[in-house]
KOLZA-639327 format. One line per 10 residues: their letters; for each residue x, z, y of C-alpha. Coordinates in nm, 3 decimals. Each point is the difference from the previous one (the first is absolute). Example, Ala and Ser with C-alpha at 12.3 -4.5 7.8 and 13.67 -1.06 7.14 Angstrom:
BEGIN
as	1.230/0.780/-0.450  0.137/-0.066/0.344 $
REM end
This chain:
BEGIN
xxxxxxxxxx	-1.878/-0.792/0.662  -0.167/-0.003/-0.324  -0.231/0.349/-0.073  0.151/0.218/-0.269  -0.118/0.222/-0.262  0.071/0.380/0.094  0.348/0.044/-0.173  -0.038/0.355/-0.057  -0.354/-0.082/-0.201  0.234/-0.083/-0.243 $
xxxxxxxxxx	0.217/0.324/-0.045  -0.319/0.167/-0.014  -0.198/-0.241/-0.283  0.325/0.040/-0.217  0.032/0.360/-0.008  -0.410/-0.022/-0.075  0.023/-0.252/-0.229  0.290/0.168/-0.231  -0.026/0.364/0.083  0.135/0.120/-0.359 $
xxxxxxxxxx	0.265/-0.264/-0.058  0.377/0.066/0.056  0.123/-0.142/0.336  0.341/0.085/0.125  0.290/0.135/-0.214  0.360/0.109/0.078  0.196/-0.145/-0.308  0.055/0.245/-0.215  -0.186/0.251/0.211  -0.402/0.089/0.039 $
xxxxxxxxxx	-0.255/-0.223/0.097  -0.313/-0.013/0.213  -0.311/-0.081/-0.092  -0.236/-0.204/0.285  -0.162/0.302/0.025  0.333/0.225/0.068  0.055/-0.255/0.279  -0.335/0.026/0.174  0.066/0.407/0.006  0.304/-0.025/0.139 $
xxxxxxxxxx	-0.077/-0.282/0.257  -0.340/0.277/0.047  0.241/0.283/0.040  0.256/-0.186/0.249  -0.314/-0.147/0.241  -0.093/0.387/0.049  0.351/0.079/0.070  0.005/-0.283/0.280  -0.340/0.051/0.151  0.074/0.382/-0.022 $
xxxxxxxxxx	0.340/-0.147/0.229  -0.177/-0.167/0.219  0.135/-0.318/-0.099  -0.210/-0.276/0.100  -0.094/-0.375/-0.109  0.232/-0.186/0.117  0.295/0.250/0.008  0.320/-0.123/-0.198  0.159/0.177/-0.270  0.287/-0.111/-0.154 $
xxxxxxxxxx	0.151/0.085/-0.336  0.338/-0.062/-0.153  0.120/0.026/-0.319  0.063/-0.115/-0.368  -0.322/-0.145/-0.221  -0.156/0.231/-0.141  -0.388/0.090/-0.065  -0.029/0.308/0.277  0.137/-0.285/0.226  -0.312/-0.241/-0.111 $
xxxxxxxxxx	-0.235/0.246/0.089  0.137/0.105/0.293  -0.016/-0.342/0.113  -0.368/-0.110/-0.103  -0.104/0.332/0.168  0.170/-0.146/0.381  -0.171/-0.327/-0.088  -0.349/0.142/-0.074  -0.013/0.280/0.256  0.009/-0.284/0.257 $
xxxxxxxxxx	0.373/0.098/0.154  0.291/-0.205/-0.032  0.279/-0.004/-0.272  0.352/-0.064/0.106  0.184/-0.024/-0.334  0.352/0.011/0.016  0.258/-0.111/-0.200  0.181/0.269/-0.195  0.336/-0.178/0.009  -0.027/-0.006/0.411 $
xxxxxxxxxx	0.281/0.260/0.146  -0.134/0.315/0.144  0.090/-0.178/0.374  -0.260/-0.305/-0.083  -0.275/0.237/-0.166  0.077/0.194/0.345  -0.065/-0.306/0.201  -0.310/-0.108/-0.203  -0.218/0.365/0.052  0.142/0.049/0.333 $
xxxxxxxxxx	-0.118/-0.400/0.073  -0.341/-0.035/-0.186  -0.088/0.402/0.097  -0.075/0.075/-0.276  -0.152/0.361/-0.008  0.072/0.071/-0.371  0.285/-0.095/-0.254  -0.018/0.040/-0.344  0.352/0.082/-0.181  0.110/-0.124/-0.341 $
xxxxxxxxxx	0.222/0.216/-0.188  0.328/-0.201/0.049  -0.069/-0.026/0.324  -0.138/0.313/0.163  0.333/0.165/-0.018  0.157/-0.219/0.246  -0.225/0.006/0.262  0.019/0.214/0.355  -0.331/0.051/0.132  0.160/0.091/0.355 $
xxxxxxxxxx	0.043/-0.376/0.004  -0.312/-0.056/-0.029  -0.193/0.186/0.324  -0.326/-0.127/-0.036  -0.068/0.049/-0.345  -0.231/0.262/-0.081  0.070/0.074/-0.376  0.211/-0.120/-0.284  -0.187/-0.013/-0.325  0.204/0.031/-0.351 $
xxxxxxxxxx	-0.139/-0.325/-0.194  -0.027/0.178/-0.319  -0.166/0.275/0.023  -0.148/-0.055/0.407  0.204/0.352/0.080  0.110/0.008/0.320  0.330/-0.059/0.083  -0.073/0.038/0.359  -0.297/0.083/0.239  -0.027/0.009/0.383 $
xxxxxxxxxx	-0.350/0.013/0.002  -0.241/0.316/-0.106  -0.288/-0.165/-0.066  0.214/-0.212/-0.304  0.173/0.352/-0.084  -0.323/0.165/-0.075  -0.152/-0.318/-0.167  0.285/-0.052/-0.212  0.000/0.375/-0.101  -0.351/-0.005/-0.109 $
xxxxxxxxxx	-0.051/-0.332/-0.090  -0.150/0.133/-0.354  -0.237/0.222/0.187  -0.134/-0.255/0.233  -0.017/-0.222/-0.304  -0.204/0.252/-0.200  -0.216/0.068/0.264  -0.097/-0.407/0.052  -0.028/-0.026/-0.333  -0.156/0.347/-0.201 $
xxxxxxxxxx	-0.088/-0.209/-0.336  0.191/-0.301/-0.031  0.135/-0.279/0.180  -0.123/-0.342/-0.120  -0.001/-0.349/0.063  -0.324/0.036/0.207  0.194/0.239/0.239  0.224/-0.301/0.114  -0.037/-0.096/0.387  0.301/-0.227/0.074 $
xxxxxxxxxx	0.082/-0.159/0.354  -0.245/-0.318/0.072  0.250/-0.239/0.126  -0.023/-0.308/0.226  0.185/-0.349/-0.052  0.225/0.054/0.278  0.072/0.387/-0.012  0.328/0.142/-0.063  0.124/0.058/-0.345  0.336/0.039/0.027 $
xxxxxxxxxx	0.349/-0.082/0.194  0.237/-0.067/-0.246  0.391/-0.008/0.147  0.207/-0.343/-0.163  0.337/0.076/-0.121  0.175/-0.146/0.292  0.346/-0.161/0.002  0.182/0.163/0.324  -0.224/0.222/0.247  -0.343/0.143/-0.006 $
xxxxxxxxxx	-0.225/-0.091/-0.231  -0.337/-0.081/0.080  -0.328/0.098/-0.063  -0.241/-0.268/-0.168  -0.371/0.117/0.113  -0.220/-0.119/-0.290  -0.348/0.063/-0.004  -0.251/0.023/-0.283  -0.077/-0.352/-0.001  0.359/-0.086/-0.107 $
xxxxxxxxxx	-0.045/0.274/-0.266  -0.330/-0.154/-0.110  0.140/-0.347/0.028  0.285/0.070/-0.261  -0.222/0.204/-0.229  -0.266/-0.287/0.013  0.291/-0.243/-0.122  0.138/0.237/-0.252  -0.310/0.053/-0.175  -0.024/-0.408/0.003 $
xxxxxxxxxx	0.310/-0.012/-0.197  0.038/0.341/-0.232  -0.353/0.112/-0.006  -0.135/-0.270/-0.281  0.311/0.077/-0.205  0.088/0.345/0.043  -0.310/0.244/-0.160  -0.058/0.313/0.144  0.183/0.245/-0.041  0.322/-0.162/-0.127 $
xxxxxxxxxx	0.326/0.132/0.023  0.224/-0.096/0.302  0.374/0.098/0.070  0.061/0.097/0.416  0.352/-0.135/0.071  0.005/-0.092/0.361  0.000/0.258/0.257  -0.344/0.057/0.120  0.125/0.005/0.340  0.049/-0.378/-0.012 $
xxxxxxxxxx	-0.319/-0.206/0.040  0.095/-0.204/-0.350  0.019/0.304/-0.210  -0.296/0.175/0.220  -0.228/-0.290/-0.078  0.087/-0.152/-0.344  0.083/0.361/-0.187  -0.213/0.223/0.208  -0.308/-0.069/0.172  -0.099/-0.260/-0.240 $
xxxxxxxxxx	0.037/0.128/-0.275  -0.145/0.351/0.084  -0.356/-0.197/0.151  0.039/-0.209/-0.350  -0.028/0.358/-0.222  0.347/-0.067/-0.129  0.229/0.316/-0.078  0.358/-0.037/0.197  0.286/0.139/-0.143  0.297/0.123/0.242 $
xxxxxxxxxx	0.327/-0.008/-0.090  0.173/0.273/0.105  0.339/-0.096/0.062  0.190/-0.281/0.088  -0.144/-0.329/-0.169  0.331/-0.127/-0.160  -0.082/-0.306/-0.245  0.042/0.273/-0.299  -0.285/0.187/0.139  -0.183/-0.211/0.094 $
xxxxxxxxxx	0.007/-0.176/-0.388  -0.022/0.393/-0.135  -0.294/0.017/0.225  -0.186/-0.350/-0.085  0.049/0.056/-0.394  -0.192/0.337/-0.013  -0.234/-0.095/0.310  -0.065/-0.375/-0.117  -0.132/-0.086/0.366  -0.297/-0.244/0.038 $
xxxxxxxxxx	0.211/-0.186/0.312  0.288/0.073/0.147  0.128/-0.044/0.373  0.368/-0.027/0.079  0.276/-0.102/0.210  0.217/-0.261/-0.172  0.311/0.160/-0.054  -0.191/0.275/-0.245  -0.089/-0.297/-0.187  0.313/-0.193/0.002 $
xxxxxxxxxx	0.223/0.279/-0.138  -0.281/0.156/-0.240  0.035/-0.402/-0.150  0.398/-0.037/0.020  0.056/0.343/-0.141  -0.256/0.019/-0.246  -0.115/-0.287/-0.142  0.313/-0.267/0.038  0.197/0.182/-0.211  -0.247/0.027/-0.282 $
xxxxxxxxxx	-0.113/-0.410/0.022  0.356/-0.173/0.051  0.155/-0.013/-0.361  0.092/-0.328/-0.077  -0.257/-0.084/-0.308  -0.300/0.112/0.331  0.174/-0.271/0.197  0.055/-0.248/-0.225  -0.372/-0.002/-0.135  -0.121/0.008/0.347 $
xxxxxxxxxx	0.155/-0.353/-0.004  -0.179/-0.133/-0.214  -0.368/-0.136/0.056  -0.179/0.145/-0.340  0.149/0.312/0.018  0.025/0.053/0.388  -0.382/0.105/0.051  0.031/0.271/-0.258  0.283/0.120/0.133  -0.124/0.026/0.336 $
xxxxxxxxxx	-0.352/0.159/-0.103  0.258/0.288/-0.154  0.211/0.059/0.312  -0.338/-0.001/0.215  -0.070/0.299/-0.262  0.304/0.154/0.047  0.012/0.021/0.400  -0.381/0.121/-0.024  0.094/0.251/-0.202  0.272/0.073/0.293 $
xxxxxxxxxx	-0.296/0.085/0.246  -0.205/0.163/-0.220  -0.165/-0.241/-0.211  -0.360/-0.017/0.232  0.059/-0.148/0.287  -0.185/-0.284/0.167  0.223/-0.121/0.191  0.316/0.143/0.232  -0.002/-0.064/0.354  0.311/-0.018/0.222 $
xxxxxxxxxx	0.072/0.029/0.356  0.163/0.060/0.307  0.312/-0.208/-0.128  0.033/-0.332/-0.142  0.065/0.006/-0.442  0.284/-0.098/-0.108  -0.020/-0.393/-0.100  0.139/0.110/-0.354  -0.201/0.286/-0.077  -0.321/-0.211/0.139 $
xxxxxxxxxx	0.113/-0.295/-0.199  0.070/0.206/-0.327  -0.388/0.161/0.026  -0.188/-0.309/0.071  0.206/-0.131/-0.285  -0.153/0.229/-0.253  -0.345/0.008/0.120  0.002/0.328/0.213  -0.243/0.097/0.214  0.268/0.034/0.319 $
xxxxxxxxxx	-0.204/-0.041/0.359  0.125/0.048/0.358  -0.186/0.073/0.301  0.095/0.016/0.386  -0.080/0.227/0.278  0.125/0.245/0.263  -0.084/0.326/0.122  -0.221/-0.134/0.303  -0.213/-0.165/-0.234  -0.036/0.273/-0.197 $
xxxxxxxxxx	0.181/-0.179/-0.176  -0.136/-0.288/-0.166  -0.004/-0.361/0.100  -0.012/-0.200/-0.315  0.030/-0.009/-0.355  -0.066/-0.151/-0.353  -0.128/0.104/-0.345  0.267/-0.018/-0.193  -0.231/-0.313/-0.167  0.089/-0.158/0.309 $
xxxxxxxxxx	0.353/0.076/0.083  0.240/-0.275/0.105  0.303/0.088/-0.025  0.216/0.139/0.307  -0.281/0.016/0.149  -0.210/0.303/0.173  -0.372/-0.151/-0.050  -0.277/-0.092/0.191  -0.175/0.169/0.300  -0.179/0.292/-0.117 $
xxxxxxxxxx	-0.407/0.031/0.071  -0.080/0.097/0.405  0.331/-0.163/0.110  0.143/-0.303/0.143  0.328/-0.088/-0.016  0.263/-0.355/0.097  0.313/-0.056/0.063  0.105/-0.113/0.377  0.210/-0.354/-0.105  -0.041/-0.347/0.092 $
xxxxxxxxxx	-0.001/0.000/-0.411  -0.022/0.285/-0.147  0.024/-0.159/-0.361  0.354/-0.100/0.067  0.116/0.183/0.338  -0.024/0.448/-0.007  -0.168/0.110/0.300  -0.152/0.317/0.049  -0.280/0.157/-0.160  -0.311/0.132/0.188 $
xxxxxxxxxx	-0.322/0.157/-0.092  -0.302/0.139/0.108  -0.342/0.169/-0.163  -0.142/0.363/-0.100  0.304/0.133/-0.114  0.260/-0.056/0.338  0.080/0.323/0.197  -0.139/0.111/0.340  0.322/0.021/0.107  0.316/0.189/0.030 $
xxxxxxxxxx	-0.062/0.405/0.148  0.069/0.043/0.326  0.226/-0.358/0.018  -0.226/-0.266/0.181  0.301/-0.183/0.054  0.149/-0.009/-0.368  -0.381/-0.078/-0.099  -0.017/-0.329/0.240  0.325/-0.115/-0.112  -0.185/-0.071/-0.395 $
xxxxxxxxxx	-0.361/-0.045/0.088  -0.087/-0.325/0.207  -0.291/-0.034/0.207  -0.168/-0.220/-0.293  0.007/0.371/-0.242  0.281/-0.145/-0.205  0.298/0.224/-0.120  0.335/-0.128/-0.022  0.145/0.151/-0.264  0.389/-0.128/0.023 $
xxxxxxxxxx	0.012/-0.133/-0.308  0.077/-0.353/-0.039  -0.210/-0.188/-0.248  -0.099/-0.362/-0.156  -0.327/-0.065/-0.144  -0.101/-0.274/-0.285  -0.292/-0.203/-0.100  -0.180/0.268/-0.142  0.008/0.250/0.262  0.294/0.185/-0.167 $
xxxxxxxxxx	0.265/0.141/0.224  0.358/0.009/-0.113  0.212/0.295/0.232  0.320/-0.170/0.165  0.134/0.325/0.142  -0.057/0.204/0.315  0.060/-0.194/0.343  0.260/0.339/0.117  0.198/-0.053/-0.297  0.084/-0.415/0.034 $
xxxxxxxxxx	0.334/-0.111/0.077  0.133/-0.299/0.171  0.210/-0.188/-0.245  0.332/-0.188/0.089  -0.158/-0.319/0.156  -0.335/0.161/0.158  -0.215/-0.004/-0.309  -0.198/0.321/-0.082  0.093/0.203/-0.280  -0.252/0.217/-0.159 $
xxxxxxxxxx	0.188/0.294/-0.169  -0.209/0.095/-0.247  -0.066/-0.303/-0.186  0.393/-0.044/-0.054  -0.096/0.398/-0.104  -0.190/-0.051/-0.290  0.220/-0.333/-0.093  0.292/0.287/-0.044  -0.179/0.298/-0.126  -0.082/-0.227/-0.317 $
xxxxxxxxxx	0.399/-0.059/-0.069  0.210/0.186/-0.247  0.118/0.368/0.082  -0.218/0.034/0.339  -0.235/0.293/0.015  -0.038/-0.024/0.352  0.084/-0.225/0.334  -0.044/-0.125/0.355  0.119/-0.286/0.198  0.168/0.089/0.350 $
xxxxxxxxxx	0.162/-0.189/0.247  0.391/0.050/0.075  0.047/-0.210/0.345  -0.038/-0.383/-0.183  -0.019/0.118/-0.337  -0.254/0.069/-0.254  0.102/0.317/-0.167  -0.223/0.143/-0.317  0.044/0.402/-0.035  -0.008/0.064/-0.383 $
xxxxxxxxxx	-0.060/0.308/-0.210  0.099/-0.073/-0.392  -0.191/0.162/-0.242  0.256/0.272/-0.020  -0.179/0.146/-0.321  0.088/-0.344/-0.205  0.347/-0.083/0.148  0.106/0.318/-0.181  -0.162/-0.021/-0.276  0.199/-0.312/-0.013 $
xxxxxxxxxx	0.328/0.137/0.080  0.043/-0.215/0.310  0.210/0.088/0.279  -0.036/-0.023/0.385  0.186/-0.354/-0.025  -0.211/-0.141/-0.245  -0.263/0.105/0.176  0.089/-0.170/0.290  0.097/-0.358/-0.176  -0.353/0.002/-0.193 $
xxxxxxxxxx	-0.131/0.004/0.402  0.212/-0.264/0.078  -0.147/-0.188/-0.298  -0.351/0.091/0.098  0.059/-0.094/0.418  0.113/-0.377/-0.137  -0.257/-0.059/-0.250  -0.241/0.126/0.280  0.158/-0.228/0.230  -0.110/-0.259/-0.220 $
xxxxxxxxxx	-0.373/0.020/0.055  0.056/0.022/0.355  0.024/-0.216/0.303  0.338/-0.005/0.195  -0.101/0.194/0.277  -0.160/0.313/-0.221  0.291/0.050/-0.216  0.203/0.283/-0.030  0.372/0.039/0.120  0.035/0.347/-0.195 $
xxxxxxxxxx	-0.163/0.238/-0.196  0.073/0.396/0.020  -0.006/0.245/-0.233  -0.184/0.331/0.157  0.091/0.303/-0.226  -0.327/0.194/0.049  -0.395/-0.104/-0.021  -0.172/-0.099/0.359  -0.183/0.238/0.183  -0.314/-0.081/-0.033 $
xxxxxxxxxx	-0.383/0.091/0.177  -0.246/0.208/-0.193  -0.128/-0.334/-0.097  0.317/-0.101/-0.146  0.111/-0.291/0.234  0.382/0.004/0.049  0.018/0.122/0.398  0.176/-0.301/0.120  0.064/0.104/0.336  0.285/0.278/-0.119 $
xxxxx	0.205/-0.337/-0.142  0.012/-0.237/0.285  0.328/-0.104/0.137  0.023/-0.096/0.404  -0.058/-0.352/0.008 $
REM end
């Protein structure tokens, strides 16, 4: 295994290196300077040596985005012990299972959160800290009562003049310590904890300054949309762009399409990381309605005129996320084939990249300069990656990879951890995959999800997916399997159909029209029989995948 850089060097040479610039703000709300962060990562160090907490001891933290939760984090990282962050959206019973699993010793409480939680649940924890203030909510332990209460004190004492960048003593780690255990979302059970250590950390940073760091200047602007307890969001929004000198900006509520657009316009962001369906709806709500009169689509029609045209509706949807931005990068779904189609169209600088949590999470990606379209890009520096198919051009097969940034392993699950890691260091990731020419892979769908059509042939849900998504009236959808048939689960776009004045029935015969023209552009043994109208929006994962597991029918 390659020898790494010590990740934490990094945390430290970026609060150094931009001491008085403005690092992490709650929109709307106050920001930190690099120098407000150090302080409080100082002041939360003494309060954990003062506990007796020691490197290597896990402390996990759950709640919304938010600056206090940045800190709180970067402090676990560069004491040495090991963050658990976990997902706000999980129910009290999962958050439960995750301290009570990883052991962790302390958890830090959001606001939303803390509420809901009973520490009697908990046995082994020895304090509950409030994220934004570090109050305790809850202490079992003296030695963290006392340190808590006179944190200042202690502080003051350390410290008599000033605290300064000189002061700053951070954790030295090694390649293969332990950063963090970060829980996946799970479908049905117990989720499980992905052990990464710093070298996946340093592996993904490495790669992200490859891309971003020649095109984003310090200390840019950058919008945190993703919840920082996923691996995507915790690496593209957060630990990047802090070591970069950026300034993050939090929002502080729930990042509708409308907020998110409020957000970019006064924030103009340098990049910004998403999911696809932000994207998609921020596009169909905002900018289709402005760019569809008939003289725009008309003159799009015609050769002279068609460039210009296009140069103004690239303008237009720049504007839409802020007017700055290098390029937008989506994951963790596939883009809808319009939407994609409509952006490369025009010129705009539209990228998707791959990954999973236990590679922390990237596996490849492309530049926008080098996007091909529906695909995720190429294999990202200090990884390998193929696809297991007799020809994996033509024929999905699985994708597996190796390098700096796979996890140890899953905590305390040797068994779960053999099942995806052969004996050659290769992860199998579940996803099914082809590959072209140029080393660009093209996502088919995840093995767990394909269905056995009519005559034996595999069917791959979600490319029929993104076939239907793209079709009038459907905001979102997923194909299930109904004994023999192909069924697609629809949810209109309830906000048009009454703009529109349509009722349930026309509803129902625009599916009809959609299911036959899909038909169309598929083979026999893929097509649908029916398609159903669902009356309310999917229930999604924090990431925003639809949890397909609540809509299967017995087979």
């Amino acid at each position: 295994m390659k020898t790494t850089p010590n990740f934490n060097s990094y945390i430290k040479k970026s609060i150094t290196e931009n001491w008085d610039r403005d690092a992490l703000t709650d929109y709307h709300g106050a920001t930190l300077q690099y120098r407000d962060v150090a302080r409080k990562i100082e002041k939360l160090h003494i309060l954990f040596e003062h506990s007796n907490i020691k490197q290597g001891d896990r402390i996990a933290l759950c709640g919304r985005n938010s600056s206090a939760w940045g800190a709180a984090f970067l402090a676990v990282l560069t004491y040495g012990a090991v963050a658990v962050p976990i997902q706000n959206e999980f129910t009290t019973e999962q958050v439960y299972n995750i301290v009570n699993h990883s052991e962790a010793r302390l958890l830090f409480v959001g606001d939303v959160v803390s509420p809901t939680f009973d520490a009697e649940c908990m046995p082994n924890l020895e304090g509950i800290v409030y994220i934004p203030d570090y109050s305790l909510v809850m202490s079992r332990s003296e030695n963290l009562t006392y340190a808590r209460n006179n944190l200042n004190a202690i502080f003051g004492k350390k410290y008599p003049k000033f605290f300064h960048s000189e002061h700053i003593n951070y954790y030295i780690d090694s390649p293969n310590d332990l950063a963090l255990i970060n829980y996946t979302s799970g479908t049905t059970g117990f989720s499980k904890g992905v052990m990464l250590p710093y070298r996946a950390l340093w592996g993904n940073l490495d790669w992200t300054f490859s891309v971003f760091g020649p095109n984003v200047p310090r200390g840019s602007n950058v919008v945190s949309i993703l919840p920082m307890a996923h691996m995507y969001g915790l690496m593209c929004e957060f630990l990047f762009e802090f070591c970069a000198g950026n300034h993050i900006f939090f929002l502080t509520r729930l990042p509708s399409p409308s907020f998110i657009s409020e957000a970019c316009a006064e924030i103009k962001p340098a990049v910004l990381i998403a999911v696809p369906m932000i994207i998609e709806k921020i596009i169909r709500k905002k900018i289709f309605p402005s760019i569809q009169s008939k003289s725009i689509v008309m003159l799009m029609k015609m050769p002279v005129i068609s460039r210009k045209i296009k140069e103004h509706i690239r303008a237009i949807v720049m504007e839409a996320f802020g007017g700055n931005v290098y390029e937008v990068m989506v994951g963790g779904a596939p883009l809808n084939q319009e939407i994609e189609r409509f952006l490369t169209e025009i010129g705009f600088p539209i990228t998707m990249g791959y990954g999973t949590t236990e590679t922390g999470p990237m596996i490849t990606f492309s530049d926008y300069k080098d996007f091909v379209s529906g695909s995720c890009g190429t294999v990202v520096p200090h990884m390998e990656a193929k696809v297991l198919s007799p020809d994996p051009k033509n024929i999905p097969g699985e994708i597996v990879a190796r390098g700096l940034n796979v996890m140890q392993g899953y905590f305390k699950n040797p068994e779960a951890t053999q099942a995806v890691i052969d004996s050659g260091g290769w992860f199998h990731t579940g996803d099914l995959a082809t590959v072209d020419e140029t080393g660009h892979f093209f996502i088919r769908g995840r093995i767990k999800n394909m269905l056995l059509g009519s005559n034996g042939q595999n069917v791959y849900p979600e490319e029929i997916e993104n076939k239907l998504a793209s079709m009038t009236m459907v905001s979102e959808c997923i194909i299930i399997q109904d004994c023999d048939k192909l069924v697609g689960l629809v949810y209109p776009d309830m906000e048009e159909a009454y703009a529109m004045g349509f009722t349930t029935e026309d509803i129902n015969k625009i599916m009809e029209q959609n299911r036959r023209k899909l038909n169309e552009s598929l083979p026999a043994f893929s097509r649908l029989k029916v398609i159903e109208v669902c009356h309310e929006e999917f229930k999604k994962t924090p990431k925003k995948s639809i949890k397909r597991y609540l809509y299967q029918r017995a087979v």
